[in-house]
N, CA, C and O atoms as a printed pandas DataFrame, in Angstrom:
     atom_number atom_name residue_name chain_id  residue_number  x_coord  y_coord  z_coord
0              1         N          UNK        A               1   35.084  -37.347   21.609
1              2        CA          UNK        A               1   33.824  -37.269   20.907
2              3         C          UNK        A               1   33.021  -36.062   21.398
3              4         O          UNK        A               1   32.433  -35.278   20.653
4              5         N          UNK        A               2   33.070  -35.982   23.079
5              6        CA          UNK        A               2   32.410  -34.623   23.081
6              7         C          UNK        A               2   32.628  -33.069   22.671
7              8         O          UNK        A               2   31.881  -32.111   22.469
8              9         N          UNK        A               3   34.154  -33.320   22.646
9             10        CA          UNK        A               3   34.826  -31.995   22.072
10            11         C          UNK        A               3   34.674  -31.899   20.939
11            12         O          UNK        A               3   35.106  -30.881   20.397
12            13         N          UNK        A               4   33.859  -33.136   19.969
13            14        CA          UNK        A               4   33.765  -32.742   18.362
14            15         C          UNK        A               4   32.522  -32.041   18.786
15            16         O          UNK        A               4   32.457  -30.844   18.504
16            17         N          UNK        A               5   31.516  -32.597   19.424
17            18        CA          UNK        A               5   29.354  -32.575   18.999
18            19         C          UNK        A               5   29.926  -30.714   19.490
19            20         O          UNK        A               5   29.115  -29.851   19.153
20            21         N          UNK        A               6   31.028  -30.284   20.111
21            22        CA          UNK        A               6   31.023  -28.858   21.233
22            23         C          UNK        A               6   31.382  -27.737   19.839
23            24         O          UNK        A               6   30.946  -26.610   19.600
24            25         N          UNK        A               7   32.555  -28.788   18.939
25            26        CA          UNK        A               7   33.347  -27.727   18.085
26            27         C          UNK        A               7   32.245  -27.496   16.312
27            28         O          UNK        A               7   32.227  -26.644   15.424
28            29         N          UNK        A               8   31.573  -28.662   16.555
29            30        CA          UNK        A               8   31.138  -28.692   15.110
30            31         C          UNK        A               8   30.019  -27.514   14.767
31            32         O          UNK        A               8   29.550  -27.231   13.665
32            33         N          UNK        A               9   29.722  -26.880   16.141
33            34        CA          UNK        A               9   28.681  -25.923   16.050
34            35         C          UNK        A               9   28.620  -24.454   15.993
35            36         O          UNK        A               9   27.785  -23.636   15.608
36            37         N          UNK        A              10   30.233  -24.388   16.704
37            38        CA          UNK        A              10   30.967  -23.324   16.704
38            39         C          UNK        A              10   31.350  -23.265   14.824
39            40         O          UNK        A              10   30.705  -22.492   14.116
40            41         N          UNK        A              11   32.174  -23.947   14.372
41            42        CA          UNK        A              11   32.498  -23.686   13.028
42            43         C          UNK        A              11   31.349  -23.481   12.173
43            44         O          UNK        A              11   31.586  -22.636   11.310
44            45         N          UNK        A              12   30.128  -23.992   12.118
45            46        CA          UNK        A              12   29.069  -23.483   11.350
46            47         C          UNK        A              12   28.685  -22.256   11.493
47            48         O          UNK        A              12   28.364  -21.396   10.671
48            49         N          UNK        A              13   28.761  -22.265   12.779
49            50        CA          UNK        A              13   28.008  -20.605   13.319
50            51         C          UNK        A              13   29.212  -19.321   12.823
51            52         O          UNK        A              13   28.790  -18.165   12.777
52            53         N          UNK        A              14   30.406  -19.542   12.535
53            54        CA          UNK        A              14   31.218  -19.165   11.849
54            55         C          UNK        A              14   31.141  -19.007   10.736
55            56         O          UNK        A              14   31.102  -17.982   10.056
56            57         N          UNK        A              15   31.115  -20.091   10.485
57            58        CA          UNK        A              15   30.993  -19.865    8.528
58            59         C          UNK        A              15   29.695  -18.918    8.041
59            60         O          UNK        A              15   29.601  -18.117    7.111
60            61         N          UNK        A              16   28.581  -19.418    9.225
61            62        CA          UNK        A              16   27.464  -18.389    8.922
62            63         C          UNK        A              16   27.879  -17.222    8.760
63            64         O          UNK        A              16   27.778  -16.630    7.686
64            65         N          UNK        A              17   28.370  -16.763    9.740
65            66        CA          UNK        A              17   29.043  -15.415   10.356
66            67         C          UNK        A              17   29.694  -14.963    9.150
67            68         O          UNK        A              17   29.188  -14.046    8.502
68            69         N          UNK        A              18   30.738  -15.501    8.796
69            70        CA          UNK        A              18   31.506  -15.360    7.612
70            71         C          UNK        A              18   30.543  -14.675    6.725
71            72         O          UNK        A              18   30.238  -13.483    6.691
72            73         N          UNK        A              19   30.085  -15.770    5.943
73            74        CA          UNK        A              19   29.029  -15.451    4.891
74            75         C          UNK        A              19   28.243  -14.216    5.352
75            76         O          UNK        A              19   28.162  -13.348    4.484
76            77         N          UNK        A              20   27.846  -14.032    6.130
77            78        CA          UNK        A              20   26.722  -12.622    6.299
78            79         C          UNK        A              20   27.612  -11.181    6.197
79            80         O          UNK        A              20   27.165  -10.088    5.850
80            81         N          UNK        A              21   28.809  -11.456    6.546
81            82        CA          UNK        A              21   29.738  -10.674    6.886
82            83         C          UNK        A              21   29.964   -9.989    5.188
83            84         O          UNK        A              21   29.602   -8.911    4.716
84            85         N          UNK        A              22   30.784  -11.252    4.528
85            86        CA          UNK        A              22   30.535  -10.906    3.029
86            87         C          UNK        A              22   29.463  -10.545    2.056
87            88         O          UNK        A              22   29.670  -10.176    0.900
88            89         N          UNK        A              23   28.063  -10.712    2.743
89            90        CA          UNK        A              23   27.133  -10.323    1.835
90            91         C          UNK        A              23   27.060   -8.449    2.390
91            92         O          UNK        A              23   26.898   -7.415    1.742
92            93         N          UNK        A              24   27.260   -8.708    3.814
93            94        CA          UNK        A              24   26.857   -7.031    4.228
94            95         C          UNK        A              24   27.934   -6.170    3.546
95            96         O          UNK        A              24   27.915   -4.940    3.598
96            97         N          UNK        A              25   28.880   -6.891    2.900
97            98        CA          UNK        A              25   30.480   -5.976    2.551
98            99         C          UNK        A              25   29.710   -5.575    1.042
99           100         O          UNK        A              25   29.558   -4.423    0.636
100          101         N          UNK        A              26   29.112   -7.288    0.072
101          102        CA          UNK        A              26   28.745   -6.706   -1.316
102          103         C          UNK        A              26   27.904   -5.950   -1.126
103          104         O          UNK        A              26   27.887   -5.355   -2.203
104          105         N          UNK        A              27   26.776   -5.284   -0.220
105          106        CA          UNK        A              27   25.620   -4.838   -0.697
106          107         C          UNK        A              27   25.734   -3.295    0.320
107          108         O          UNK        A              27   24.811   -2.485    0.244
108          109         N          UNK        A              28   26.958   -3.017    1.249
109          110        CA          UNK        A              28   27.126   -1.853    1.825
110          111         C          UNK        A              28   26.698   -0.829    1.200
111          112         O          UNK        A              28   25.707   -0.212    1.592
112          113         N          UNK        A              29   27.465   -0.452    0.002
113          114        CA          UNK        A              29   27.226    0.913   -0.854
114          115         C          UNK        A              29   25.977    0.626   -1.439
115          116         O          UNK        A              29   25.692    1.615   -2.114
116          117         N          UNK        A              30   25.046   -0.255   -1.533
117          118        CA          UNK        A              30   23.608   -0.139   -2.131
118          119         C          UNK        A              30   22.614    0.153   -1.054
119          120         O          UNK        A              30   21.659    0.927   -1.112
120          121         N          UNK        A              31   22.987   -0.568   -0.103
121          122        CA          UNK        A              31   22.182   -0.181    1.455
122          123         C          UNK        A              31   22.208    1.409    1.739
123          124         O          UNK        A              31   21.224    2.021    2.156
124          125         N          UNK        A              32   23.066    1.812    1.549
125          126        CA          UNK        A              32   23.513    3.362    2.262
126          127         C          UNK        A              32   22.741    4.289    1.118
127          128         O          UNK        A              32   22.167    5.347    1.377
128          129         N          UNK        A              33   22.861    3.566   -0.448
129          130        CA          UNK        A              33   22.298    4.489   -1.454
130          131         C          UNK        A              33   20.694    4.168   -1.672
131          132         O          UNK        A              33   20.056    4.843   -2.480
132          133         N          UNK        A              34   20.183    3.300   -1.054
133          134        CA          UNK        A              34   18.434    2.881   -1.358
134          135         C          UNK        A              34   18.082    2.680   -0.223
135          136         O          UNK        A              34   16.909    2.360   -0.036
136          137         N          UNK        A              35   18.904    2.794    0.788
137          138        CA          UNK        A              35   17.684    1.936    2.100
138          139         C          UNK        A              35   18.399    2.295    3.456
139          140         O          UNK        A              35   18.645    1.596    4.440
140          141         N          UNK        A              36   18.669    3.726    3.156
141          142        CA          UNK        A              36   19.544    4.590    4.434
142          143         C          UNK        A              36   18.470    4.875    5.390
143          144         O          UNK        A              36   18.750    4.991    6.583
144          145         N          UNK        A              37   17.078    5.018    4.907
145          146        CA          UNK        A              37   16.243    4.904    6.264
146          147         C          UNK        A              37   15.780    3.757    7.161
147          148         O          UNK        A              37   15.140    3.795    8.212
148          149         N          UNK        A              38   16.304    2.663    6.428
149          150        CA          UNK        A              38   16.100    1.187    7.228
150          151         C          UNK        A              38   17.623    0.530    7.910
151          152         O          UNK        A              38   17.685   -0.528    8.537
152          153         N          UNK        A              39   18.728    1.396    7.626
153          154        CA          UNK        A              39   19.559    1.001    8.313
154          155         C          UNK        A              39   19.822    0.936    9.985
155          156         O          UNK        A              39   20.764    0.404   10.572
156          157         N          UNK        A              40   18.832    1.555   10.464
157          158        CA          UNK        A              40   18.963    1.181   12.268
158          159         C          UNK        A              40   17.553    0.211   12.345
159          160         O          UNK        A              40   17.820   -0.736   13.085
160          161         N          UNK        A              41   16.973    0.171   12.137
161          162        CA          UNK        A              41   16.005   -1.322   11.460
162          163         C          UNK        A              41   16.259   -2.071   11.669
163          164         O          UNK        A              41   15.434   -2.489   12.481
164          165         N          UNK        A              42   17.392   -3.164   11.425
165          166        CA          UNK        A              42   18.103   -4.411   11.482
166          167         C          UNK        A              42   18.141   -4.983   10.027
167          168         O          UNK        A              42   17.604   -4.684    8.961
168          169         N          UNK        A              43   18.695   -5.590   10.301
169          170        CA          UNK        A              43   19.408   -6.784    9.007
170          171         C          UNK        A              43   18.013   -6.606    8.168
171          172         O          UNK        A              43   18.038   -5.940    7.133
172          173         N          UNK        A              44   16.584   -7.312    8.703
173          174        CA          UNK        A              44   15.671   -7.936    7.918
174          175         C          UNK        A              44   14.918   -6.792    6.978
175          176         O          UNK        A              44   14.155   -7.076    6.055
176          177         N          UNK        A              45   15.304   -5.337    7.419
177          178        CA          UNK        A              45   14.545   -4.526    7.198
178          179         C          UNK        A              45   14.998   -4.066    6.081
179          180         O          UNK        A              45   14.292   -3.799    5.108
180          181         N          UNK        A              46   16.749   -3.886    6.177
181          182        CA          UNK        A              46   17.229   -3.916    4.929
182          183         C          UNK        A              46   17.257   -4.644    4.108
183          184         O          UNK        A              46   17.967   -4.133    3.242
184          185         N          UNK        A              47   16.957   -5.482    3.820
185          186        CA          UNK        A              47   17.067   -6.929    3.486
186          187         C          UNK        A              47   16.046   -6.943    2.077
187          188         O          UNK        A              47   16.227   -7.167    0.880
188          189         N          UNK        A              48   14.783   -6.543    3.011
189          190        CA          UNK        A              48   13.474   -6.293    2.294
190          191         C          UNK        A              48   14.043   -4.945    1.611
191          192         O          UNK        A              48   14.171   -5.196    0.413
192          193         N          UNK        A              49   14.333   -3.967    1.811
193          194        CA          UNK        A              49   14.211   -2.654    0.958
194          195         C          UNK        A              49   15.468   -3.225    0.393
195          196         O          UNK        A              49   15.176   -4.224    1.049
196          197         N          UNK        A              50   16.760   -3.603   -0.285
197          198        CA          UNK        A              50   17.344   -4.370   -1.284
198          199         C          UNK        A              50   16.542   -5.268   -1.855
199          200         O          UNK        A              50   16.925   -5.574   -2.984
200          201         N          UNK        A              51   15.637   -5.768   -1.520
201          202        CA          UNK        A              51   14.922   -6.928   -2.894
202          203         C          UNK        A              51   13.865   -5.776   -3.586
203          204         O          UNK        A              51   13.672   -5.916   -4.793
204          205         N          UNK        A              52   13.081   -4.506   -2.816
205          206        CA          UNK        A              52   12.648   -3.563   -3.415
206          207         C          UNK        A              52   13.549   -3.278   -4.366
207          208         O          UNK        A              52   13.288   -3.621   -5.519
208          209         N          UNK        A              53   14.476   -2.766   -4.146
209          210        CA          UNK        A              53   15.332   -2.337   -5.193
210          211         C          UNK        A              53   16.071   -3.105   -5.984
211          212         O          UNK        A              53   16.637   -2.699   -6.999
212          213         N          UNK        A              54   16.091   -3.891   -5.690
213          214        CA          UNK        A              54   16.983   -5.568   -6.737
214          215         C          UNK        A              54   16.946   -5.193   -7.867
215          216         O          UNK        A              54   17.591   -6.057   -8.461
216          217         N          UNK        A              55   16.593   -4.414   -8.641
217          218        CA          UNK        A              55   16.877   -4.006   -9.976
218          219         C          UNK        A              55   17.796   -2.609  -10.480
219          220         O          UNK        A              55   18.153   -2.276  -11.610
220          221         N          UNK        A              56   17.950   -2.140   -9.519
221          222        CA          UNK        A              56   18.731   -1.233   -9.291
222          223         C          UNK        A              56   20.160   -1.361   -8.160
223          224         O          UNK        A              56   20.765   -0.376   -7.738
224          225         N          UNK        A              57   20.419   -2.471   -7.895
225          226        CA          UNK        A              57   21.472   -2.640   -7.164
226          227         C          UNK        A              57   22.586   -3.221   -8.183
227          228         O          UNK        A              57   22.464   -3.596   -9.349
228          229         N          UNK        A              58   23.985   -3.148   -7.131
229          230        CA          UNK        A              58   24.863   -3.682   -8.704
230          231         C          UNK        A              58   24.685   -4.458   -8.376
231          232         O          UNK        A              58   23.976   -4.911   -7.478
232          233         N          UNK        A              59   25.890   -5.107   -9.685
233          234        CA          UNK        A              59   25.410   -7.115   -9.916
234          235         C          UNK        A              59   26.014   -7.400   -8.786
235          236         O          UNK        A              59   25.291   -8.139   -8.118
236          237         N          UNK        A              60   27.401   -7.057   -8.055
237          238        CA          UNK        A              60   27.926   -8.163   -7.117
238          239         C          UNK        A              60   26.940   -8.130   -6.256
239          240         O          UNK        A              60   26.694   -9.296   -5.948
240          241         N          UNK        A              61   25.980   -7.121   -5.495
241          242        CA          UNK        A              61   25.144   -7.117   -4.335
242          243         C          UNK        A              61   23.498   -8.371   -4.872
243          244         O          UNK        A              61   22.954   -9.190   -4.132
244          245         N          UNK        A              62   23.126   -8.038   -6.394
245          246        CA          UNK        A              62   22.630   -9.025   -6.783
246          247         C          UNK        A              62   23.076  -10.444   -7.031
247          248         O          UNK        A              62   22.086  -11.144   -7.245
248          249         N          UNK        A              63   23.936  -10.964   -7.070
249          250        CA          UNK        A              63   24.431  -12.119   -7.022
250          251         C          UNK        A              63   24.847  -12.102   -5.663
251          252         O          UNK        A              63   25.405  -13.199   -5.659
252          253         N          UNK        A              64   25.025  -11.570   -4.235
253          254        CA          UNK        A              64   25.210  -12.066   -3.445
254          255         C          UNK        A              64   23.464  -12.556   -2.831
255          256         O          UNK        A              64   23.012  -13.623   -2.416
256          257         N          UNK        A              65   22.994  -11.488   -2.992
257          258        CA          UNK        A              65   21.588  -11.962   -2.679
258          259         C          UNK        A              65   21.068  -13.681   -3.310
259          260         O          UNK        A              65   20.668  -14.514   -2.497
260          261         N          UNK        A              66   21.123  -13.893   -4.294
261          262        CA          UNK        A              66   21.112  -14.801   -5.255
262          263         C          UNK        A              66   21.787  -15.778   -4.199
263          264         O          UNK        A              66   21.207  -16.602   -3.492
264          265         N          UNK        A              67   23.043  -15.520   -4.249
265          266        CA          UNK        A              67   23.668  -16.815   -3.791
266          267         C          UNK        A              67   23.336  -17.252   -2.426
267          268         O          UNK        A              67   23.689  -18.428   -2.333
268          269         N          UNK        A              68   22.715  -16.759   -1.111
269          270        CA          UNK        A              68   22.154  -16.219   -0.138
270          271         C          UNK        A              68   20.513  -16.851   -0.301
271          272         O          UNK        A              68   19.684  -16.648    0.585
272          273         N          UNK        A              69   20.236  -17.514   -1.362
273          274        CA          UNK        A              69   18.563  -17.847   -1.438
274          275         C          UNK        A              69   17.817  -16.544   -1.381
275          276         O          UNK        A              69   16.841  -16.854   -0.698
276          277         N          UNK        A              70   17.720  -15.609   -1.605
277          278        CA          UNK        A              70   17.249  -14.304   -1.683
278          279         C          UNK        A              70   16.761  -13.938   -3.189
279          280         O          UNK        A              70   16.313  -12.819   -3.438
């Protein structure tokens, strides 16, 4: 039982991982083309300058946002 409460937290934090991993892959080439001055910034900074531009990004980077609660 304790080796589940140890493992069940690790695999979420994974899957998180996962998922962020795939959103930074859809929205790479929109980051680099709208928001190359917020890329040493961190995650949140880009984050915000992609929803600036959310109308100008392609669809997969808009539907990852979307799917992401964004």
């Amino acid at each position: 039982m304790t080796r589940l409460l140890f493992v069940i937290p690790l695999i979420l934090a994974a899957s998180a991982s996962s998922a962020q991993q795939q959103g930074r892959e859809a929205c790479t080439r929109d980051a680099s083309r709208f928001c190359r001055k917020y890329l040493d910034q961190g995650d949140q900074a880009v984050l915000a300058c992609l929803k600036e531009h959310r109308g100008r990004l392609t669809r997969t980077c808009q539907q990852t946002l979307v799917s992401h609660g964004q």
